[in-house]
C-alpha positions as CSV (number, residue, x, y, z in Angstrom):
1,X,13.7,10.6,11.2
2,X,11.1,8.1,12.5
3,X,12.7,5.2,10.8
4,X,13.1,1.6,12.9
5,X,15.9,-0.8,11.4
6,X,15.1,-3.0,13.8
7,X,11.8,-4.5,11.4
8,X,14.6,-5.8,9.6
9,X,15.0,-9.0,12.0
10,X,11.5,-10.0,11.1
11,X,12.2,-10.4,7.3
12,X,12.9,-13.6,5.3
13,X,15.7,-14.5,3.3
14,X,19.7,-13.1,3.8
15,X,20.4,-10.9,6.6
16,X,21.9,-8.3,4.4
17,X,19.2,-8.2,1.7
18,X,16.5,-7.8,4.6
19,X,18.4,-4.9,6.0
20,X,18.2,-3.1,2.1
21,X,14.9,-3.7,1.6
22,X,13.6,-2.4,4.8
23,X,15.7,0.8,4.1
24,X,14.3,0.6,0.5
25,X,10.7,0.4,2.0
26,X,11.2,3.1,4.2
27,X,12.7,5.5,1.6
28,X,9.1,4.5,-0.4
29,X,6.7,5.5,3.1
30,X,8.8,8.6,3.1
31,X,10.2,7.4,6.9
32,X,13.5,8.1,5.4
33,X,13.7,11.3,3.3
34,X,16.7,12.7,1.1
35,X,19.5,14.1,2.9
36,X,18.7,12.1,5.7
37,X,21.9,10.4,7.5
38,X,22.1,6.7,7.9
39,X,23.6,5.0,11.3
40,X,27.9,4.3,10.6
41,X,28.3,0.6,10.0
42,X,29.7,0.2,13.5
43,X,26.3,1.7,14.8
44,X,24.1,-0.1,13.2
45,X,25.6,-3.5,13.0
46,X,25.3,-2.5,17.2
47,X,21.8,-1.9,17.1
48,X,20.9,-5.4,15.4
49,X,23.8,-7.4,16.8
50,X,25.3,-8.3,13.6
51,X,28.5,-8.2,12.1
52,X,29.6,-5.2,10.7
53,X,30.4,-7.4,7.4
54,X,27.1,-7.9,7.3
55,X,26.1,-3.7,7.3
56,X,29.1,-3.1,4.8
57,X,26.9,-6.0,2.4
58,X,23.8,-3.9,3.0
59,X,25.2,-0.4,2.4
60,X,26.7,-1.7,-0.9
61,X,23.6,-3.5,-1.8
62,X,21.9,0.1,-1.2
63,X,24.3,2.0,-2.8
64,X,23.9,-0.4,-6.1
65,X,19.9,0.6,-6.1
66,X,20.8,3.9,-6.2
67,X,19.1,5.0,-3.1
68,X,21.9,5.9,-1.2
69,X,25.9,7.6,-1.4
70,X,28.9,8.2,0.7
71,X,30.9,10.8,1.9
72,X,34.1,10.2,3.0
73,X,34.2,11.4,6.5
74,X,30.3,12.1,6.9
75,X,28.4,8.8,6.7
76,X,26.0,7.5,4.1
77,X,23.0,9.3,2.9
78,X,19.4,8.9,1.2
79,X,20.1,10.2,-2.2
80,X,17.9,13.2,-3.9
81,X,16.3,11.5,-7.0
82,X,18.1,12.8,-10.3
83,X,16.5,13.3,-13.4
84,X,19.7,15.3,-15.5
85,X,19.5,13.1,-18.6
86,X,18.4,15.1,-21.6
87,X,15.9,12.4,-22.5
88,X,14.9,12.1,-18.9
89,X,10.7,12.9,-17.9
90,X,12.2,15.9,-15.8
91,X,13.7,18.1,-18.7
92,X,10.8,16.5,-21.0
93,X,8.1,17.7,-18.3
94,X,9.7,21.1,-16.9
95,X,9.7,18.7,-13.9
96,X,12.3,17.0,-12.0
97,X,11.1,13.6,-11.6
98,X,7.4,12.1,-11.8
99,X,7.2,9.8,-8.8
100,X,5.0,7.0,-10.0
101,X,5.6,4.7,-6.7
102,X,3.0,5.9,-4.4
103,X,-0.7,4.5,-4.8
104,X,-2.5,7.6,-4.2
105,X,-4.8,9.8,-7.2
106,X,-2.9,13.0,-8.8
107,X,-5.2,16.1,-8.0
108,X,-5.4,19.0,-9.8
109,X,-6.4,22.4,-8.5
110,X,-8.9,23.0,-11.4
111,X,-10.3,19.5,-10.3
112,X,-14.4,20.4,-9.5
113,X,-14.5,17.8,-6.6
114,X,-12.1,19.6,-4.7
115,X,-13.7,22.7,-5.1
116,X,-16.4,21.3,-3.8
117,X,-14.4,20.5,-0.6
118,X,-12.8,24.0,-0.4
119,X,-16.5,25.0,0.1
120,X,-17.5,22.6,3.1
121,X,-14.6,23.8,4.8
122,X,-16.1,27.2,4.9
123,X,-19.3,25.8,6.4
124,X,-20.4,25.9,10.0
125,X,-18.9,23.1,12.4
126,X,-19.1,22.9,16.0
127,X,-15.4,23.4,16.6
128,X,-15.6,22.9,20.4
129,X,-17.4,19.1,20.4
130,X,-14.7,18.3,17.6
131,X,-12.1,19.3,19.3
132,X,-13.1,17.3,22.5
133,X,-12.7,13.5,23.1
134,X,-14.6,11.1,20.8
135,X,-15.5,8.1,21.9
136,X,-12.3,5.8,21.2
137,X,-14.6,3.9,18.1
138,X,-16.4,7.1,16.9
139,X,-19.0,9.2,17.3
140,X,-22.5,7.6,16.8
141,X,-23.5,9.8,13.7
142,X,-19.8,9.6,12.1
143,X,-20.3,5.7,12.3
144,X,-24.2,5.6,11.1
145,X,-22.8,8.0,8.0
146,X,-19.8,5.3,7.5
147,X,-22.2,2.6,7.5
148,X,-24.8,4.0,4.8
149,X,-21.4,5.0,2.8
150,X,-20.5,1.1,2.7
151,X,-24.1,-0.2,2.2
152,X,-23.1,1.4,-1.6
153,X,-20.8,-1.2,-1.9
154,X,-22.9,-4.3,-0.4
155,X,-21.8,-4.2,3.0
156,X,-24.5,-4.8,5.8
157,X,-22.8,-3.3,8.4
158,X,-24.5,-1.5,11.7
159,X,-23.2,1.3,12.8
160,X,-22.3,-0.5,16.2
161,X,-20.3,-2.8,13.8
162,X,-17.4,0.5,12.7
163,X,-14.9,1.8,14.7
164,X,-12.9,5.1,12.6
165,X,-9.3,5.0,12.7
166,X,-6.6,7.6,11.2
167,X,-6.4,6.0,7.7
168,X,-6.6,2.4,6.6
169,X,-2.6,1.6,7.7
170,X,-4.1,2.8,11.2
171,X,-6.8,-0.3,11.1
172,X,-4.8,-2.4,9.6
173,X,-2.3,-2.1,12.8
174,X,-5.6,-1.8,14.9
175,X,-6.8,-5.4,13.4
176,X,-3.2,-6.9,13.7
177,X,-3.0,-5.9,17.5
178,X,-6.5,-7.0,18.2
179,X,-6.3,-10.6,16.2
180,X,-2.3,-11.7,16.8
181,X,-0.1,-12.0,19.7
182,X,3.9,-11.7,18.9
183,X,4.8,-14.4,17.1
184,X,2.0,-15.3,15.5
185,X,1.9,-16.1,12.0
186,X,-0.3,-14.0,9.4
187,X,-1.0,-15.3,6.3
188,X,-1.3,-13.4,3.3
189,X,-0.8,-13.0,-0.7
190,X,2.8,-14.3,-1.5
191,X,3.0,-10.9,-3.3
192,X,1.5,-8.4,-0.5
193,X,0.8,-4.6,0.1
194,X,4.1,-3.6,2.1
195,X,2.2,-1.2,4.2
196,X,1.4,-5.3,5.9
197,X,4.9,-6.6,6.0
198,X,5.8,-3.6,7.7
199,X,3.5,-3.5,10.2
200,X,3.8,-7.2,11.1
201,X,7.6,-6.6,11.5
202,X,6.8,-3.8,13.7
203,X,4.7,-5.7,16.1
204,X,6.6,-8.6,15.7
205,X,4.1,-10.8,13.7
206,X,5.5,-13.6,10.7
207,X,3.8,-13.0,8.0
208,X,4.2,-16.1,5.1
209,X,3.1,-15.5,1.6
210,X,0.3,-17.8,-0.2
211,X,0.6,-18.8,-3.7
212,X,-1.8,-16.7,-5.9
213,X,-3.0,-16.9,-9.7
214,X,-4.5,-14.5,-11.7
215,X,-7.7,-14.3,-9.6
216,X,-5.5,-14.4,-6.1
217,X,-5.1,-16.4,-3.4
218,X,-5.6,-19.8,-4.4
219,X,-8.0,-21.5,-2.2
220,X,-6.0,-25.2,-1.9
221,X,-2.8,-23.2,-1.4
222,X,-3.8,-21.5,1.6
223,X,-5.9,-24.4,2.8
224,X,-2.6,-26.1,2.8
225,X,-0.6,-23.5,4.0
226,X,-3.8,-23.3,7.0
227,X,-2.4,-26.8,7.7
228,X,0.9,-26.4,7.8
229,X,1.6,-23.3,10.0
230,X,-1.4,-23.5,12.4
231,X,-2.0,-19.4,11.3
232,X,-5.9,-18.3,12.5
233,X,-5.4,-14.7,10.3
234,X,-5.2,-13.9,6.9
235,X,-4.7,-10.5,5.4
236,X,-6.0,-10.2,2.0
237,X,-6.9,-8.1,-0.3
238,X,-9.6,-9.5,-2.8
239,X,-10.4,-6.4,-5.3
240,X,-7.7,-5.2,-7.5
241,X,-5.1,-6.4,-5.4
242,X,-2.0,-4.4,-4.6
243,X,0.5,-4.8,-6.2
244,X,-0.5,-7.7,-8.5
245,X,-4.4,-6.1,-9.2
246,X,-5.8,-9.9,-9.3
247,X,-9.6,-10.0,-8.3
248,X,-11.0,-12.5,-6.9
249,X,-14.1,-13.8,-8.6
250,X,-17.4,-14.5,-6.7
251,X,-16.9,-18.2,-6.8
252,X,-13.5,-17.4,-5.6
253,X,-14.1,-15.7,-2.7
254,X,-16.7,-18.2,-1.7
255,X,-13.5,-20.8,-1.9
256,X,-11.5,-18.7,0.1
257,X,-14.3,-18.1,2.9
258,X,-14.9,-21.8,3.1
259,X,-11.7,-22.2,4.2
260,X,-11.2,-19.8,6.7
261,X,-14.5,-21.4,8.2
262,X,-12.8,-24.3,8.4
263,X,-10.0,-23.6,9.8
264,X,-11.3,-21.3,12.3
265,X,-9.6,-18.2,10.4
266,X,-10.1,-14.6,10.8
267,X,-10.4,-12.8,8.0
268,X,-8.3,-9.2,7.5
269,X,-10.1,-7.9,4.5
270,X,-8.4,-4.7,3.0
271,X,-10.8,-3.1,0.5
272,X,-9.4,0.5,-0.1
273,X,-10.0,-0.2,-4.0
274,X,-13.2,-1.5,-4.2
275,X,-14.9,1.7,-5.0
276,X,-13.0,1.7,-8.8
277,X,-14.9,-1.1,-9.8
278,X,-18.1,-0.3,-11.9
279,X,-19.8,-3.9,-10.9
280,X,-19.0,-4.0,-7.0
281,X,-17.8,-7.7,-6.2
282,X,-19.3,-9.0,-3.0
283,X,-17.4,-8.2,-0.1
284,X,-15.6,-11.2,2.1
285,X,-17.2,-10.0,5.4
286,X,-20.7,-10.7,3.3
287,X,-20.1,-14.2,3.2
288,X,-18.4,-14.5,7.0
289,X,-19.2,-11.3,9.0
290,X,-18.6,-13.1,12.5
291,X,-15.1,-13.7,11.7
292,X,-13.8,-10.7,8.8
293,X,-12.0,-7.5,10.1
294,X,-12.9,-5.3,7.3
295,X,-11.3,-2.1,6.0
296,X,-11.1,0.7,4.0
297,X,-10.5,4.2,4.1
298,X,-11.5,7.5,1.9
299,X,-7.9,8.5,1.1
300,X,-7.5,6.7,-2.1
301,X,-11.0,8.7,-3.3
302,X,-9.5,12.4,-1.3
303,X,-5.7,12.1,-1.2
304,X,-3.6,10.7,1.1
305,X,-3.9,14.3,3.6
306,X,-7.4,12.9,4.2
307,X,-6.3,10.6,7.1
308,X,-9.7,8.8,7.8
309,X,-10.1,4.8,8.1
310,X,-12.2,2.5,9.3
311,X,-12.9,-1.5,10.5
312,X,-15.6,-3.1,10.2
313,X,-15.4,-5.4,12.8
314,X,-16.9,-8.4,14.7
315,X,-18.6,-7.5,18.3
316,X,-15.8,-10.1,19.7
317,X,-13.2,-8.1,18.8
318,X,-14.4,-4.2,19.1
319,X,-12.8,-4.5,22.7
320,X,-9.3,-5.1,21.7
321,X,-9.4,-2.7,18.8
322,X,-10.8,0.2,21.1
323,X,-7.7,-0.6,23.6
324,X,-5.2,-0.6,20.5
325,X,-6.6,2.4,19.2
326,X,-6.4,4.2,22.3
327,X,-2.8,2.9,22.9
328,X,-2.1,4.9,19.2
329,X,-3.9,7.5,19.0
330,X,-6.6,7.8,22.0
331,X,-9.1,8.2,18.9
332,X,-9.8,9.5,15.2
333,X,-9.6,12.9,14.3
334,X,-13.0,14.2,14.5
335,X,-12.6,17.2,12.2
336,X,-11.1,15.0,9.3
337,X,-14.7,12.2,9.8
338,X,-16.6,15.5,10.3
339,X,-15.5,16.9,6.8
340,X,-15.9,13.5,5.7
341,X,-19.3,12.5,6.8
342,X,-20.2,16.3,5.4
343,X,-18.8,15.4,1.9
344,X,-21.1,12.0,1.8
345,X,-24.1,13.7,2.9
346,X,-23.9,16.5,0.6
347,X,-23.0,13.9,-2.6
348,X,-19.4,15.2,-3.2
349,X,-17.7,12.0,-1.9
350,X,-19.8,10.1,-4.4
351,X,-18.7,12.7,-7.1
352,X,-15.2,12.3,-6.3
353,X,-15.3,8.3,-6.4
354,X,-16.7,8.7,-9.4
355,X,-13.9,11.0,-11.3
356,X,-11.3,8.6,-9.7
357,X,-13.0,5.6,-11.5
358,X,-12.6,7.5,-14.8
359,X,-9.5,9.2,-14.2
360,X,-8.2,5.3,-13.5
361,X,-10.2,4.0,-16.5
362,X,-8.6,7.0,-18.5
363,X,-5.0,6.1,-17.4
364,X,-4.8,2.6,-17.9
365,X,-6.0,3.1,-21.6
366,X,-3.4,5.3,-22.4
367,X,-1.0,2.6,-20.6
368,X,-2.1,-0.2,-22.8
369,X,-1.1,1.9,-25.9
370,X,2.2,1.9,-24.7
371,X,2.7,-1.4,-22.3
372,X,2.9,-4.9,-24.1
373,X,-0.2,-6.8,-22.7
374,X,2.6,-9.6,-22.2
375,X,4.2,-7.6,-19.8
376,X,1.6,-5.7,-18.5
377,X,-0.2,-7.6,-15.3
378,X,-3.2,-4.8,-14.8
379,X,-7.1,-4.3,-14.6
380,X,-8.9,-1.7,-17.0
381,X,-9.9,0.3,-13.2
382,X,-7.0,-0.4,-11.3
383,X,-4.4,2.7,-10.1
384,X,-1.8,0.2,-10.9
385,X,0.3,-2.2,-13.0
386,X,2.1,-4.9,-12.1
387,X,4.9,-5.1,-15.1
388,X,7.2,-7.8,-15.2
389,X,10.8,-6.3,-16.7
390,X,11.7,-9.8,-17.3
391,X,15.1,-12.4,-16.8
392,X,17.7,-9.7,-17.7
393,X,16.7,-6.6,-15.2
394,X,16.3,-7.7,-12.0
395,X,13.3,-5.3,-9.9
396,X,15.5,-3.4,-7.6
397,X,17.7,-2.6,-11.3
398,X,15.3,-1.6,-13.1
399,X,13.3,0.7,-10.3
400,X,16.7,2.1,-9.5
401,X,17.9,2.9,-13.2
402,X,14.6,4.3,-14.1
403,X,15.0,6.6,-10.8
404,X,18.0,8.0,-12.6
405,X,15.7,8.7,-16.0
406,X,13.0,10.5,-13.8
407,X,10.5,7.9,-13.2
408,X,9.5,6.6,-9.6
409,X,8.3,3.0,-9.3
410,X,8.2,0.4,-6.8
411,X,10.9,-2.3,-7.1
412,X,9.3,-6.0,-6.8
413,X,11.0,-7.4,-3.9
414,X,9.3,-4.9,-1.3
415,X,5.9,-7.1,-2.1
416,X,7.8,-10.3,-2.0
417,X,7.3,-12.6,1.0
418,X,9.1,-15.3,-0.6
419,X,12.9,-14.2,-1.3
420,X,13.4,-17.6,-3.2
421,X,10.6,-17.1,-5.7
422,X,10.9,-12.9,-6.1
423,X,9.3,-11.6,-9.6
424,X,11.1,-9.7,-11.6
425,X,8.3,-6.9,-12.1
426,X,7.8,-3.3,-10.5
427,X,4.7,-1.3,-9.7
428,X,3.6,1.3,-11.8
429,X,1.0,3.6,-9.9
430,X,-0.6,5.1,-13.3
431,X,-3.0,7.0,-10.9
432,X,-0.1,9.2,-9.7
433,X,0.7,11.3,-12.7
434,X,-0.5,14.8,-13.7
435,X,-1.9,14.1,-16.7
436,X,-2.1,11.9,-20.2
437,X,1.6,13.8,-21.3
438,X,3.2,13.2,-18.1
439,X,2.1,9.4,-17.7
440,X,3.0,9.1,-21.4
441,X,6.5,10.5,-21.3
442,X,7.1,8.2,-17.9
443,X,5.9,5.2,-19.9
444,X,8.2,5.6,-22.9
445,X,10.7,5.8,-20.5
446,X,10.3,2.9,-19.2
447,X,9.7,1.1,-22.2
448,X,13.1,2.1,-23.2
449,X,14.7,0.4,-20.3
450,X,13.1,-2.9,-21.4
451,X,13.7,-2.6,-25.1
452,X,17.3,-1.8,-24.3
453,X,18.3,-4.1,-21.3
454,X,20.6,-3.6,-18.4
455,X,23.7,-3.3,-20.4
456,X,22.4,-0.1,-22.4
457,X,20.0,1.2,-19.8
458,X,22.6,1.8,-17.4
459,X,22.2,-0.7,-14.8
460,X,25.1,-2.2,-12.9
461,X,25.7,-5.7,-13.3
């Protein structure tokens, strides 16, 4: 169990609820698996100096969401997700539970793409240079193939400009270590990919949410919010943003540059989705490319087994992000950008983008057949909805109730960095299921929880 309470002291809002939630978030990132044993209350009010009132409130906040039980006499566990209901997706499915929380593409083995990949791992590689130190940014041909695989989506970057990591949560700790010191403030979305909140917790970063609209962060907001807290980065994520999938427009990004140019801010820019988009939006480190940190990663195009990342990243700050990266993980693995690079040269990277922009396009049409547009916060080529469940079920309810039914999705309030102004919404990652039936069958259930309320759906309140 690699799990650290201890990112719990970083977050907003009541002491108890920030314990739950970084449990909850943990339980999401698979940190915490089921079957796994919690700390007693006595331990792990020790560990983070609290009262043990206060652990009692968290374990009982927990054990309302459904993500953990008791034993008398053993402790508190993570809880195996149940799908037993004779109406539930499992028995529907022949499956026990369709896990619609993580952001990653279903694959199938019939799926031609990864055929295609099956194939270059049979090809020739020179095993003994891969498996000997890289350079800590990357090898000089693995960066020059990075940099021509960007150019497709209107970045100018140099070669000299990328440094590969192990994934984009990788750069994303790589740009955090580089650009903050502890106890820096980072700015971000007031809704925010929690891969960020967790990793500012862990390096001991604040991280304060921005008000957003339907296009993102709004530009006098975080002007303000510049003002006010003094912060010199911002993490964003401009294209189909996760978890709300707001896009910035071009004159909206231009707003949001101007302001980070005038307040001397460094830009964190966290493309991973920009390849769904048929019309590629300019990128922010177009506009400011002396003062953006920009990444992505091929992961959401592969799966989530391809760990391969990258930053492109101002001259200023390649020395900092070389030291961070060798203080992680000495340097990327060269077989994974090998295999990568390979799949780009040889077209099947493009291939595989492109049946992840129709598999996305596919899913969220079936979705609108079955979501109320009212409810329904999405983009036709996202992997995700954002769906509001409305004033009676609150997020962490209606995530855990519809655990019980079958169906995985991510409560709210682990996007939230305002605990005062916390939507009542989940995220549905439509990209995860098998196929049309399965997403169908999760959908209805879903929609049954918010025709029928908390009452009749089962939640506790």
């Amino acid at each position: 169990m690699t799990f650290s309470i201890t990112h719990a002291l970083h977050l907003p809002g009541p002491r108890y609820l920030a314990i739950a939630d970084t449990v909850q978030r943990a339980i999401n990132l698979s940190e915490l698996l089921p079957g796994d044993r919690l700390p007693t209350h006595r331990e792990m009010a020790q560990q983070l100096n609290v009262d043990v009132g206060t652990i009692t409130r968290a374990y009982a906040e927990l054990k309302r969401r459904g993500l953990i039980a008791g034993e008398v006499g053993r402790g508190s566990f993570i809880r195996h997700p149940k799908a037993e209901a004779p109406d539930t997706l499992g028995t529907a499915m022949g499956e026990r539970f369709i896990d619609l929380s993580h952001n990653f593409p279903s694959s199938s083995p019939q799926n031609p793409e990864l055929r295609d990949m099956a194939e270059a791992l049979r090809g020739q590689f020179d095993l003994p240079s891969l498996m000997s130190f890289q350079a800590d940014v990357g090898h000089a041909l693995h960066r020059a193939e990075i940099a021509r695989w960007l150019a497709g989506f209107g970045m100018d970057a140099a070669p000299a400009d990328i440094v590969l990591t192990a994934g984009a949560q990788h750069a994303l700790l790589l740009a955090l270590q580089a650009t903050t010191e502890a106890g820096d403030i980072v700015l971000a979305e007031r809704h925010t990919y929690y891969g960020a909140i967790s990793a500012c917790s862990m390096l001991g970063r604040t991280i304060e949410g921005v008000d957003t609209d339907d296009q993102g962060l709004l530009p006098q907001a975080l002007d303000a919010a510049c003002r006010r807290t003094g912060s010199k980065v911002l993490y964003c994520m401009p294209t189909l943003q996760n978890p709300t999938t707001a896009t910035m427009s071009r004159d909206r990004r231009e707003a949001i540059v101007q302001v980070c140019k005038k307040h001397d801010v460094t830009i964190i820019e966290d493309d991973v989705y920009a390849f769904l988009l048929t019309e590629p939006l300019p990128t922010l480190w177009s506009y400011l490319p002396k003062q953006t940190l920009y990444i992505s990663s091929l992961s959401k195009i592969v799966g989530p087994g391809l760990r391969v990342g990258f930053v492109a990243t101002p001259r200023q700050w390649q020395g900092r992000i070389g030291a961070a990266l060798r203080s992680t993980t000495l340097m990327a693995p060269a077989l994974m950008v090998e295999l990568s690079t390979r799949l780009m040269r040889d077209g099947v990277m493009a291939r595989m983008a492109s049946a992840r922009r129709e598999q996305a396009r596919d899913r969220q049409r079936w979705a609108r057949a079955i979501l109320p547009p009212e409810r329904a916060v999405t983009h036709p080529e996202a992997f995700h909805i954002w769906l509001k469940t409305g004033p009676s079920w609150s997020s962490t309810d209606f995530a855990a109730v519809a655990r019980e039914r079958g169906v995985g999705v991510a409560a709210g309030n682990l996007f939230s960095l305002d605990p005062a102004r916390r939507e009542n919404a989940v995220r549905i990652c439509v990209s995860a299921a098998s196929d049309q039936a399965a997403l169908t069958t999760a959908l209805g259930t879903l929609m049954e929880l918010l025709t029928d309320g908390p009452l009749l759906g089962g939640a506790l309140v």
